[in-house]
C-alpha positions in Angstrom: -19.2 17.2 25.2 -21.3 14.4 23.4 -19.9 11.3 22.2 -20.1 11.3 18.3 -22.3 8.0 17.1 -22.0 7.5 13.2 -25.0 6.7 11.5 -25.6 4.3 8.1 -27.1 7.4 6.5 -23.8 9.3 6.9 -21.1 6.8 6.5 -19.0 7.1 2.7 -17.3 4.2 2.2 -14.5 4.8 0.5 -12.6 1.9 -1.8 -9.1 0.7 -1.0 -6.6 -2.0 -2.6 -4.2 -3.8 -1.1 -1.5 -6.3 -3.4 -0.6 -9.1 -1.5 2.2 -10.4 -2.7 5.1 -10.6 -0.5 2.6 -10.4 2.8 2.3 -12.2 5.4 -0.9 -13.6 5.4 -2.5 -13.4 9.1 -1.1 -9.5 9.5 -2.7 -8.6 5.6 -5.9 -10.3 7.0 -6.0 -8.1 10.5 -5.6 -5.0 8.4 -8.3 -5.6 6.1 -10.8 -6.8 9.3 -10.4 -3.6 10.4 -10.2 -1.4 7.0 -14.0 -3.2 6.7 -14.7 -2.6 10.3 -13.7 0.9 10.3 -11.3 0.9 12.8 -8.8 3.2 10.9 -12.0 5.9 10.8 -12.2 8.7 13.9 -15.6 8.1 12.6 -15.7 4.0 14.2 -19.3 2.9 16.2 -19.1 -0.6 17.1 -22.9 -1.0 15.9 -22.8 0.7 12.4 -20.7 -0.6 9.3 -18.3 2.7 9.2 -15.7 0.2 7.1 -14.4 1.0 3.4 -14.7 -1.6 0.5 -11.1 -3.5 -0.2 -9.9 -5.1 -3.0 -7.5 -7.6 -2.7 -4.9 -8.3 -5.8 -2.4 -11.0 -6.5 -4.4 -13.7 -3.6 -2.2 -16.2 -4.8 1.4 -15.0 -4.2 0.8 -14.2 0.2 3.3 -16.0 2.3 2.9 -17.8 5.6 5.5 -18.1 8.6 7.2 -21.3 9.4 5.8 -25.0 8.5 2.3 -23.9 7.9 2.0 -24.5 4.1 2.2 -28.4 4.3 0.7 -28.5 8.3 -2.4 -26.2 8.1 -5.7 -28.3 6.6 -9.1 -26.6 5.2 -12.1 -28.7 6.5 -15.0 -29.2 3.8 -18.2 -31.3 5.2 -20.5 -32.6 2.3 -23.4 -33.2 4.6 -23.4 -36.9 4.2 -22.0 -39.0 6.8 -18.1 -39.9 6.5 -18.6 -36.5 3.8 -15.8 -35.2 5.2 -12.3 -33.7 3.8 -9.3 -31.8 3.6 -7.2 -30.1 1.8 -3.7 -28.6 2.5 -2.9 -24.9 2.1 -0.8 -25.4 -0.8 -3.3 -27.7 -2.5 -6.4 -25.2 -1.8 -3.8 -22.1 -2.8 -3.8 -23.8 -6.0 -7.7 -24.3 -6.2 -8.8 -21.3 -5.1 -6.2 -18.7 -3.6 -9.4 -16.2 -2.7 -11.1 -18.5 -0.1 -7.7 -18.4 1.8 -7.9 -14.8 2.3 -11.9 -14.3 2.5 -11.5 -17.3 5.5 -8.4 -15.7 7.0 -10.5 -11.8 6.9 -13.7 -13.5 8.4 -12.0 -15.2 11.5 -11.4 -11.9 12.5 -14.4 -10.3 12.4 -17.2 -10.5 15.1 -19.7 -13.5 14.4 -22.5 -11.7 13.7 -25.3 -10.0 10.9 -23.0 -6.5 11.0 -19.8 -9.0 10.5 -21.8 -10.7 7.2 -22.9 -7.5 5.9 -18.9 -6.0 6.0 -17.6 -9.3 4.4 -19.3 -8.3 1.6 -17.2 -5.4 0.8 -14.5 -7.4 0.4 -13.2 -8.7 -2.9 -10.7 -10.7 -3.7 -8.9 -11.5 -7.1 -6.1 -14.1 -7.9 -4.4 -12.0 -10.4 -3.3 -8.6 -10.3 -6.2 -7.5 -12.7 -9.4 -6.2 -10.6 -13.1 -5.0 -11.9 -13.3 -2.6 -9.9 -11.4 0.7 -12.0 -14.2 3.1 -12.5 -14.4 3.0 -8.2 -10.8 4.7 -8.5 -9.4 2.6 -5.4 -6.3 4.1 -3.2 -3.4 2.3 -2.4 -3.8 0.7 1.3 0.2 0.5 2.9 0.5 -2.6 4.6 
């Protein structure tokens, strides 16, 4: 028996959603790593994109375990020297609740073009409106 190798030609991504209020954020973000991935396919190659698109609602209303909303710090770099800063997880949850999840998702995924190219299907939204409608996404349990 041959081992089955998907191929970009035949791969039909298919477009999930996922609401994450109420979820922990580190176990939403594995699950959508490998959603984009593929890994929930019988169809997964390691070297093709096999993953769906996801579309994330409510960014803003995740939780985290323990002391991590006042400990954890973003680090921002301007370029210039002594350009550098931080921000807290509540005070960048306030700024801009997407880049918390879209960081979070691509930690998880391999550093790499293939990694870059599935980050892409990703979408994030900090309400629980989306754009995404005529795409008729399915409800992803978390």
């Amino acid at each position: 028996m041959k081992t089955f190798l998907a191929k970009k030609e035949t791969v039909q991504p298919k477009w999930h959603i996922i609401d994450a209020e109420g979820q922990v954020l580190g176990r939403m973000a594995v699950k959508i790593a490998n959603v984009l991935r593929g890994r929930h396919k019988t169809t997964y190659t390691p070297h093709v994109d096999t993953g769906d698109y996801v579309i994330v609602v409510n960014a803003e209303k995740f939780v985290v375990t323990g002391k991590k909303d006042e400990q954890k710090k973003y680090m921002f770099f301007s370029g210039y020297v002594g350009g550098e800063s931080y921000r807290s997880l509540t005070e960048q949850r306030t700024r801009n609740p997407q880049f918390i999840i879209e960081h979070a998702v691509k930690g998880m995924l391999p550093k790499n073009r293939l990694a870059r190219q599935m980050l892409k299907k990703l979408r994030v939204f900090a309400g629980p409106e989306h754009t995404h409608e005529a795409q008729n996404p399915t409800e992803l349990p978390i």
